[in-house]
C-alpha positions as CSV (number, residue, x, y, z in Angstrom):
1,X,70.8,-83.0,-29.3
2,X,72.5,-86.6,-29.4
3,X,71.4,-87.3,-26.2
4,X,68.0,-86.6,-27.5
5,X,67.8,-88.4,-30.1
6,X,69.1,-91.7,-28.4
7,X,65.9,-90.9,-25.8
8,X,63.4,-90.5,-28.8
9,X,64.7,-94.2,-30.2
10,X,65.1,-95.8,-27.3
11,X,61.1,-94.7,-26.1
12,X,60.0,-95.6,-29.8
13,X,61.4,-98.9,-28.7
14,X,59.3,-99.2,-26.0
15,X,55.2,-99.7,-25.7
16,X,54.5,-95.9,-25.1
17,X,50.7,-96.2,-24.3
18,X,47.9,-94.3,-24.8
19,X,46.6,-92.8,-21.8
20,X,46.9,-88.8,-23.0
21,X,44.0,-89.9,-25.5
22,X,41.8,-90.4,-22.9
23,X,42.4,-87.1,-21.6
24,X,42.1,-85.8,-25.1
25,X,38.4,-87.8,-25.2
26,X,37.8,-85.9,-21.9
27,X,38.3,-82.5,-23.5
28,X,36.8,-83.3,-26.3
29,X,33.1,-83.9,-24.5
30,X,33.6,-81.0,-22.3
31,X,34.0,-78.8,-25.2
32,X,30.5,-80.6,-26.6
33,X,29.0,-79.2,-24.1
34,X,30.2,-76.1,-23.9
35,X,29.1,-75.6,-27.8
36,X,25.6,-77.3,-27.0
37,X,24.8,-74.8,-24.4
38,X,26.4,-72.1,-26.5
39,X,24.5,-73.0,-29.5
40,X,21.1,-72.9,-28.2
41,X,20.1,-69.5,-28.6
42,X,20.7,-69.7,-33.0
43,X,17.5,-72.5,-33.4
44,X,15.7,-69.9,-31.6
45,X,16.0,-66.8,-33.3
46,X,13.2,-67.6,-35.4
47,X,10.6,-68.1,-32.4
48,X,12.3,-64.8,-30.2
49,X,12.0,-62.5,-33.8
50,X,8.8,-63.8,-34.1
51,X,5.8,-61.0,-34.0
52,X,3.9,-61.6,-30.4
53,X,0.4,-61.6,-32.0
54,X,2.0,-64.9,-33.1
55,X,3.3,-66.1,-30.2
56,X,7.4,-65.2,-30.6
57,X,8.9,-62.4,-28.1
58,X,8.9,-59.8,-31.4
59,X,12.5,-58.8,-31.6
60,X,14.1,-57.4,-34.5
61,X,17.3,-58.4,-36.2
62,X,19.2,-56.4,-34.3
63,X,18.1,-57.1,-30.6
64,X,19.2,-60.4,-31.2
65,X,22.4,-59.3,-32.4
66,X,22.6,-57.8,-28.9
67,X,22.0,-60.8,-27.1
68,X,24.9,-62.7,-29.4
69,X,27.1,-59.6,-29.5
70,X,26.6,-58.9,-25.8
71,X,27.8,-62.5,-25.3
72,X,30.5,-62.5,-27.4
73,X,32.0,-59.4,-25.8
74,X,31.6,-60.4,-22.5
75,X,33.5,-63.4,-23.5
76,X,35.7,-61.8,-25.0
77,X,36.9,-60.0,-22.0
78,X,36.5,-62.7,-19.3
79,X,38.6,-65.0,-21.2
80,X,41.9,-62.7,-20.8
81,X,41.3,-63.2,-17.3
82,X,40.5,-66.6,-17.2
83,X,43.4,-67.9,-19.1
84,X,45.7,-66.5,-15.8
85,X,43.0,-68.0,-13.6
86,X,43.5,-71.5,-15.4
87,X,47.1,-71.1,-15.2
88,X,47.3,-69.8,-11.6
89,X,44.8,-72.9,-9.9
90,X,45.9,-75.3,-12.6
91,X,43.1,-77.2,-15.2
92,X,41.8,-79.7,-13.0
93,X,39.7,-77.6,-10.9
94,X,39.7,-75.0,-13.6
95,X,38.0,-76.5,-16.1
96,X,35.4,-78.1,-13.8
97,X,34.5,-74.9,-12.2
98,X,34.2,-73.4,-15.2
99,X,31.5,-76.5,-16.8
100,X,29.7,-76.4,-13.4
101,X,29.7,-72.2,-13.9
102,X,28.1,-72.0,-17.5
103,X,26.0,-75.7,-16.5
104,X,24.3,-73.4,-14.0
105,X,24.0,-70.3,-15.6
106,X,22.4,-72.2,-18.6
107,X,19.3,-73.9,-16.7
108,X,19.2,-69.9,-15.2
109,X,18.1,-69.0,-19.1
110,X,15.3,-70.9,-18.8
111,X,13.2,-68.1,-16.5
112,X,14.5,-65.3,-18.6
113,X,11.3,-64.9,-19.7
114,X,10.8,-62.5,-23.4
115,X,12.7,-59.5,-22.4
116,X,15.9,-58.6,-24.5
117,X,17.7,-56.9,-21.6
118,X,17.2,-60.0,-19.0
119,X,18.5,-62.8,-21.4
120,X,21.2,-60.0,-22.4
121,X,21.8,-60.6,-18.2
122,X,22.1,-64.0,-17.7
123,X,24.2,-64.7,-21.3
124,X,26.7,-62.5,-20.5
125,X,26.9,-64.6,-16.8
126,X,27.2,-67.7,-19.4
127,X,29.5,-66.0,-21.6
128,X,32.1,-65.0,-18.3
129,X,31.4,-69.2,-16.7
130,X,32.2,-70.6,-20.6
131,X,35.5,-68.5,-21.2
132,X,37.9,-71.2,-18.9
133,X,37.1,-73.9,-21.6
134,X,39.3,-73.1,-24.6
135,X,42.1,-71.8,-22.1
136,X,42.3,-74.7,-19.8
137,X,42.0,-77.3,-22.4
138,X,44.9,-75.5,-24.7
139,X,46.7,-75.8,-21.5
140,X,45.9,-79.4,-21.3
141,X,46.9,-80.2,-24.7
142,X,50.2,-78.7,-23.7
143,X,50.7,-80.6,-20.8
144,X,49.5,-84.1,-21.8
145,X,50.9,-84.0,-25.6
146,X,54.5,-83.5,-27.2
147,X,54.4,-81.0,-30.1
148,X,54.1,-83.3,-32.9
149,X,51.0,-84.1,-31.7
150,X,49.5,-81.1,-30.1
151,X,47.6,-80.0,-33.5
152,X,46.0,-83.2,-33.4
153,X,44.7,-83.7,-30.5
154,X,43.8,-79.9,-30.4
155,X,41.9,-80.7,-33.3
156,X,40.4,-83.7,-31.4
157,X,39.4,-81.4,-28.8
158,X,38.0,-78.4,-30.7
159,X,35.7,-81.0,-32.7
160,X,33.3,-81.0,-29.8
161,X,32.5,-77.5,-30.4
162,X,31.4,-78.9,-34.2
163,X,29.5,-82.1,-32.3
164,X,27.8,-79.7,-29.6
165,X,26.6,-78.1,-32.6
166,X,25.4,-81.3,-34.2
167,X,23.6,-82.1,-31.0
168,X,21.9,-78.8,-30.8
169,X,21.1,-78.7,-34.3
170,X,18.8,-81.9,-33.8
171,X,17.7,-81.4,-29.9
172,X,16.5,-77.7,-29.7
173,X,14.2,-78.0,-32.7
174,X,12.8,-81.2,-31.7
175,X,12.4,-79.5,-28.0
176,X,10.2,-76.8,-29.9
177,X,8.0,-79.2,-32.1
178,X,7.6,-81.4,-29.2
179,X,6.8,-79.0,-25.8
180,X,5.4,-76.8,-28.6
181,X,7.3,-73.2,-28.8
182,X,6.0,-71.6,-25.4
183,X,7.5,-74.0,-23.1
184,X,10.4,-75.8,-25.8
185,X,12.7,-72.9,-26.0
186,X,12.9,-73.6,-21.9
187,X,13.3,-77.1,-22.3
188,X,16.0,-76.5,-24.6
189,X,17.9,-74.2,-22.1
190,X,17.5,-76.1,-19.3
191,X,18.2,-79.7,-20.3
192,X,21.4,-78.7,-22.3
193,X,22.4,-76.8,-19.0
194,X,22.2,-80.1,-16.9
195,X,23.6,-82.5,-19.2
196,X,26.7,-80.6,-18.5
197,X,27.5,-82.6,-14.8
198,X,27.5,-85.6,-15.9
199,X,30.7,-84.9,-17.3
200,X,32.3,-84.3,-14.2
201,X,32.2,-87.7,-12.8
202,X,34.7,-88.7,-15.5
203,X,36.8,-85.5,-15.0
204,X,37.8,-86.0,-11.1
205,X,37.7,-90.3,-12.0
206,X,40.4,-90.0,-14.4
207,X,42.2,-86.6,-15.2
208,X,45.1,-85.6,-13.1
209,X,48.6,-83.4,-13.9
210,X,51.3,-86.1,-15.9
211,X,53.5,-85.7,-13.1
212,X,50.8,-86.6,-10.4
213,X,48.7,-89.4,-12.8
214,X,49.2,-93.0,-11.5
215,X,47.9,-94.4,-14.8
216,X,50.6,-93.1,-16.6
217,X,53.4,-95.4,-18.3
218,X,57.0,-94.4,-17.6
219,X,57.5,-94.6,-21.5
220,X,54.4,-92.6,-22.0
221,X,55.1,-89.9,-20.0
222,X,58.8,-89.6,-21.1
223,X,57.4,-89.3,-25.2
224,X,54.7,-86.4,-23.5
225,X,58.0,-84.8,-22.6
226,X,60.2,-85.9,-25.7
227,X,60.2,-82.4,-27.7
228,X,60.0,-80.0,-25.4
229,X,62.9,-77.2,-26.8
230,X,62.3,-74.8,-23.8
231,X,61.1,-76.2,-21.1
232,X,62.2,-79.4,-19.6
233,X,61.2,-77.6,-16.3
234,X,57.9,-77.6,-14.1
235,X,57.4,-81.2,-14.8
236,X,57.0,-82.0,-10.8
237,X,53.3,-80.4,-10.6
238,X,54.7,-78.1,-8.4
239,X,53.6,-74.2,-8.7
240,X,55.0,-72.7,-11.4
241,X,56.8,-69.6,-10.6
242,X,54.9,-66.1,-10.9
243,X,54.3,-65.0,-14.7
244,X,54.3,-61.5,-15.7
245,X,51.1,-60.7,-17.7
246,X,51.7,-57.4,-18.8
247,X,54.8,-58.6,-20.2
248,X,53.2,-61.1,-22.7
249,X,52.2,-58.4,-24.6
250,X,55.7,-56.9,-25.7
251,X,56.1,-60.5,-27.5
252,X,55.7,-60.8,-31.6
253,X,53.8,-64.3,-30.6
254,X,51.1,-63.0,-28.5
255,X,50.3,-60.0,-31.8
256,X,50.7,-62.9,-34.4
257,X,48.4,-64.8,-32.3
258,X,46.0,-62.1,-31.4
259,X,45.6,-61.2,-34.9
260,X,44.6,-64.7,-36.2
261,X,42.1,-65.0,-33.6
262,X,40.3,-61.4,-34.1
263,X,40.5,-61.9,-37.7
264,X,39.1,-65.7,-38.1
265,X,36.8,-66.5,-35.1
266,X,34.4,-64.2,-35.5
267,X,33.5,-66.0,-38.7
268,X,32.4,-69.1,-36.6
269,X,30.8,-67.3,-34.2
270,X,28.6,-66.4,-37.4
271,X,28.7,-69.7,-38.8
272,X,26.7,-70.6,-35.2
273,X,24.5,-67.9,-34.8
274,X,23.1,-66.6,-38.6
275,X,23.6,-70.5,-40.1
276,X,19.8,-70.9,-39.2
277,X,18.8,-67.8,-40.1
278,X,19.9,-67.8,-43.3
279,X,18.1,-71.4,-44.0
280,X,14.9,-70.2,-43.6
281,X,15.3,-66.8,-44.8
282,X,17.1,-68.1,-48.6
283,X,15.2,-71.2,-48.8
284,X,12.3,-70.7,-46.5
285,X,13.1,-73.5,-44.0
286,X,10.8,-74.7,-41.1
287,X,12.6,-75.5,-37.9
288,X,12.4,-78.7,-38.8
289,X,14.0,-78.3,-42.1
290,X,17.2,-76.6,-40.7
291,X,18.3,-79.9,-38.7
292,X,19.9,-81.7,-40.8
293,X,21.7,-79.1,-43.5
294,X,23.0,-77.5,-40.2
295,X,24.1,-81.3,-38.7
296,X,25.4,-81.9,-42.1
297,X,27.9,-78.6,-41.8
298,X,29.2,-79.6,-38.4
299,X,29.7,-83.1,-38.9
300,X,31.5,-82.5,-42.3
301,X,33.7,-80.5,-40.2
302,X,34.5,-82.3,-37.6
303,X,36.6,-84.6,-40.4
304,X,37.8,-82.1,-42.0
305,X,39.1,-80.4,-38.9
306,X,40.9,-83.8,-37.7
307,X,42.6,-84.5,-41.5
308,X,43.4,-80.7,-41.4
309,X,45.7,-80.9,-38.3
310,X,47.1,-84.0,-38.8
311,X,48.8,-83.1,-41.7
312,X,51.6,-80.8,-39.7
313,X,52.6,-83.9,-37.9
314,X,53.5,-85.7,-41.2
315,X,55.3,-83.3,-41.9
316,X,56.9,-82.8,-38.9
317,X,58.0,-86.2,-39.4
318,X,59.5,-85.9,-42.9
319,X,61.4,-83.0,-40.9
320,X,59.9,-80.1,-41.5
321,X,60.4,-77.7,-38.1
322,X,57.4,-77.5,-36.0
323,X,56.7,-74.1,-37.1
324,X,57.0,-73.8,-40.5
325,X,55.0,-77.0,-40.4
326,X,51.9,-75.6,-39.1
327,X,52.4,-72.1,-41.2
328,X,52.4,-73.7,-44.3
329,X,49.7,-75.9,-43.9
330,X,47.5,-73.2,-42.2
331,X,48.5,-71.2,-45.8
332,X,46.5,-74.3,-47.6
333,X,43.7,-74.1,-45.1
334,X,43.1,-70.5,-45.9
335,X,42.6,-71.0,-49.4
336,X,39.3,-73.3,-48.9
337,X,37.5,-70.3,-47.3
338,X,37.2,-68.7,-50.8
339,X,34.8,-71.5,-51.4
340,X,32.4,-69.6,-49.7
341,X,32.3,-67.0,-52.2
342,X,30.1,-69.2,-54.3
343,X,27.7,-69.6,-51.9
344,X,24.8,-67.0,-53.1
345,X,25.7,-68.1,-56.7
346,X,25.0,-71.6,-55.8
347,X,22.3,-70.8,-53.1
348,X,20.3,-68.8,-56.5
349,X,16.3,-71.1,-56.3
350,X,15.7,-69.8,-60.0
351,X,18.9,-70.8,-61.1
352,X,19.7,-74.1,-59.6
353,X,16.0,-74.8,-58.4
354,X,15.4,-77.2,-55.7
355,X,19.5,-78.3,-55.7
356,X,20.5,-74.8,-54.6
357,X,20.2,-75.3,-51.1
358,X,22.1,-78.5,-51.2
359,X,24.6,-76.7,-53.5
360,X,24.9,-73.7,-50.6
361,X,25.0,-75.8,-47.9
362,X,28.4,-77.5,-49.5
363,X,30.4,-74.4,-49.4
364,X,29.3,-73.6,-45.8
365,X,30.6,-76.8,-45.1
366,X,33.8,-76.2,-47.1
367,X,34.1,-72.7,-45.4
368,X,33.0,-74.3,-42.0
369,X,35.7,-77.2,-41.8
370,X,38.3,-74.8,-42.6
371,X,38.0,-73.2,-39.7
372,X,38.1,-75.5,-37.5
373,X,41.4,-77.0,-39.4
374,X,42.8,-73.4,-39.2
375,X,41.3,-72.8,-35.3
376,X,43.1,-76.5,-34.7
377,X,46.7,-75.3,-36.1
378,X,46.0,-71.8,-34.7
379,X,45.5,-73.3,-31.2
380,X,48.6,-74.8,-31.8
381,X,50.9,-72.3,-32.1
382,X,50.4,-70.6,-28.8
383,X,52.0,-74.2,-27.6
384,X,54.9,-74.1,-29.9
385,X,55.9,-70.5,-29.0
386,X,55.1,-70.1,-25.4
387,X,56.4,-72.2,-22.3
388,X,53.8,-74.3,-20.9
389,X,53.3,-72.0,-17.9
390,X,52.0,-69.5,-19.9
391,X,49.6,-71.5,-22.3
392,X,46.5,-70.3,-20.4
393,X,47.0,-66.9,-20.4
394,X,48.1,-66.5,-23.9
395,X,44.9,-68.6,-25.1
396,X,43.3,-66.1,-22.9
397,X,44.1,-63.0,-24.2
398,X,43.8,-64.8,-28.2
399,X,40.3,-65.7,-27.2
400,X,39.3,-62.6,-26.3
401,X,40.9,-61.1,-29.7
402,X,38.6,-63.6,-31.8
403,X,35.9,-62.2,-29.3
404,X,36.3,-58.8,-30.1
405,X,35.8,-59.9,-33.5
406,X,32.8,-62.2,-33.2
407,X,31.0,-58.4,-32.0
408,X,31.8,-56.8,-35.1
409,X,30.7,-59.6,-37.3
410,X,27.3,-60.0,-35.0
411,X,26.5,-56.5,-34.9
412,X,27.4,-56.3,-38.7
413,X,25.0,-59.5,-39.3
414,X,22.4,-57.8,-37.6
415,X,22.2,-54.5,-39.1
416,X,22.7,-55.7,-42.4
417,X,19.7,-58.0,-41.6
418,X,17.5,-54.8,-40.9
419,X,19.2,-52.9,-43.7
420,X,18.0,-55.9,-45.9
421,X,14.8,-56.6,-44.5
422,X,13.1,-57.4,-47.8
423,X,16.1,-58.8,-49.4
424,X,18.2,-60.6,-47.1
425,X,20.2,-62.5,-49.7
426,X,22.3,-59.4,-50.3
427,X,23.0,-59.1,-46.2
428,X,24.4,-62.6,-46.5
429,X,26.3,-62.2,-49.9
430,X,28.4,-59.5,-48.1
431,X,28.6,-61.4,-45.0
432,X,30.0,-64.6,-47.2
433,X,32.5,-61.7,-48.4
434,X,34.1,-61.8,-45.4
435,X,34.3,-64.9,-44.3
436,X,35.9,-66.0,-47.5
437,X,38.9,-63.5,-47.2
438,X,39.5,-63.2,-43.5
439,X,42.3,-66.3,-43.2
440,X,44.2,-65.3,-46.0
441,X,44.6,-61.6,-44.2
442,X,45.3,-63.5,-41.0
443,X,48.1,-65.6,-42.3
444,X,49.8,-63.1,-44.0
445,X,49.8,-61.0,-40.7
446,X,51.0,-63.6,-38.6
447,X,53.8,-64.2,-41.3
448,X,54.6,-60.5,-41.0
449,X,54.9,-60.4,-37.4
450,X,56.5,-63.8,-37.0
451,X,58.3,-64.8,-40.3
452,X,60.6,-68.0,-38.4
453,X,60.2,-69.9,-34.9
454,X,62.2,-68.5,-32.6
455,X,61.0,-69.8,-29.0
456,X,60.4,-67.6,-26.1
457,X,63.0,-68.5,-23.6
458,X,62.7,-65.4,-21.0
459,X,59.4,-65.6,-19.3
């Protein structure tokens, strides 16, 4: 411990440098895309659902809750698998193959044509190309960052899923008021799906393993290093020794983890699929009306994410233990989800008049930047648990947990959409429900299962 602590002073002496942030900046536009390909296919609901004596496809509520749910699922299970992939070929050529995959795969949507079954097809391609994103950059974060400052520059990271959203929210309306709706919803598809390589030049130019990276500082690379508890091991790039998959799951870490994902992400994968939706169904929005209430939500989060997982590392420096850190803030987090409770109150046109969309739209984006805080933190604590050789497939197997969920809350949104038909307000006010409650029941599961830090030392 003494020896330690000389290290730590004797680096804060020293100009550490900032190269990991640039790595950090690399995830963080990866994951943009990854969101802006992804989110697509909500600004388009309105023109699939659309009767075809007016020109839409004429799918119900439900088929599209297919298409999302069949997505989502697909995810869901590919991402177990990819997480060991990402770990077994490393994140370099993981996370490009992956982009290049759902880049692809994405232009491919484009020629779907109207049928529910054949974009069913190529989205579940996209959803099994997409799933190395969250796992290899997790990874990433755990290689390039020292635990003080994972949650942050997870949080960094994960914004681009709230920018990709921002960028969608603007570009796929405009594709369908400018190419008109027969040919925009292509456009949409196939120029979000190309946008995608450009990325890759910056990728092979400047990312490489700490151990390998040239541009790396001495004193930087020492600080990466600086609080590792575990693992002061497979720092040499080398191939880390065989991990036994199976055996993740007999851990209290991997449940507490699973649980937080299955119970919270679902909610965002609502957030990015029904957000639209319920704009023009509650307040009888054009496509051009939803831009900017929808921009507004992810950019509001994007801030609110970043301030949300900075606040474990100032704690963390008042010395606080990394763990209890980032359970105690997440308990805070969870609380702002109950905003959302108020929505349909707020969202009320006789009550509030023409402020009740504005009013609505706030407590979507209280609900929405509390996710991302809690997703940031959450994230975090595969990192803080788990040796870095396992990262990938622990974020795996999580992501496909908050998969699994997404289905049920797709499927749910759907039904209660048809169930609703002639008063969707109520589907929503019961959809609001649970999004409001699901962190709290999260956290206090993940407390149950893992009530103090003790880190995994065995694998």
């Amino acid at each position: 411990m003494s020896e330690m602590i000389v290290q730590t002073d004797r680096i804060a002496n020293e100009k550490i440098g900032n190269y990991r942030w640039v790595i950090c900046g690399l995830l963080f536009f990866a994951t943009t895309a990854n969101y802006m390909d992804r989110q697509v296919i909500s600004y388009l609901k309105e023109f699939f659902c659309k009767p075809i004596a007016l020109g839409g496809f004429g799918w119900t509520n439900s088929q599209f809750s297919y298409l999302t749910s069949f997505f989502t699922g697909i995810y869901a299970g590919t991402s177990i698998f990819a997480g060991r992939f990402i770990d077994k070929i490393g994140t370099k050529l993981g996370l490009a193959l992956s982009l290049i995959a759902w880049s692809l795969v994405g232009i491919l949507n484009a020629f779907a044509g109207s049928l529910v079954a054949m974009h069913i097809a190529i989205r579940s391609l996209f959803a099994v190309s997409e799933s190395g994103n969250f796992p290899a950059s997790n990874k990433t974060v755990a290689e390039w960052f020292p635990k003080r400052e994972r949650a942050l520059a997870t949080a960094i990271f994960n914004a681009g899923s709230n920018f990709g959203a921002m960028v969608a929210a603007l570009f796929v309306p405009w594709c369908l008021i400018y190419f008109g709706e027969s040919r925009g919803w292509k456009m949409a598809f196939a120029l979000t799906g190309a946008a995608g390589f450009f990325w890759l030049i910056f990728w092979f130019l400047f990312y490489e393993t700490p151990a390998k990276q040239k541009r790396l500082a001495k004193a930087e690379r020492e600080y990466i290093r600086i609080d590792d508890e575990v693992e002061i091991v497979d720092q040499s790039g080398e191939k880390a020794e065989t991990l036994s998959w199976w055996r993740l799951f007999s851990y209290r870490q991997l449940w507490a983890f699973f649980a937080g994902k299955f119970m919270t992400d679902g909610v965002w994968w609502f957030y990015l699929f029904w957000l639209p939706d319920y704009l023009i169904k509650q307040f009888n929005m054009t496509n051009r009306q939803v831009m900017m209430p929808t921009f507004i939500v992810y950019g509001i989060a994007i801030a609110g994410s970043i301030y949300g997982a900075s606040i474990p590392m100032t704690l963390i420096k008042r010395g606080v233990p990394v763990y209890k850190a980032r359970m105690v803030t997440m308990f805070v987090i969870a609380l702002f989800p109950l905003a959302v409770l108020a929505t349909q109150y707020f969202g009320d046109v006789t009550r509030f008049g023409v402020m009740a969309a504005t009013l609505a739209v706030a407590m979507i984006s209280i609900g929405a930047t509390a996710h991302q805080a809690w997703s940031a933190n959450l994230f975090t604590t595969v990192s803080d648990m788990f040796p870095k050789k396992a990262v990938g497939s622990v974020t795996g197997i999580g992501t496909a947990a908050g998969g699994i969920g997404g289905v049920i809350i797709q499927l749910l949104a759907g039904r209660l959409n048809d169930a609703f038909s002639s008063h969707p307000q109520t589907a929503y006010l019961i959809m609001f429900f649970i999004c409001a409650l699901s962190y709290l029941i999260a956290w206090a599961i993940m407390k149950m299962l893992v009530p103090r830090h003790k880190p995994i030392t065995d694998l």
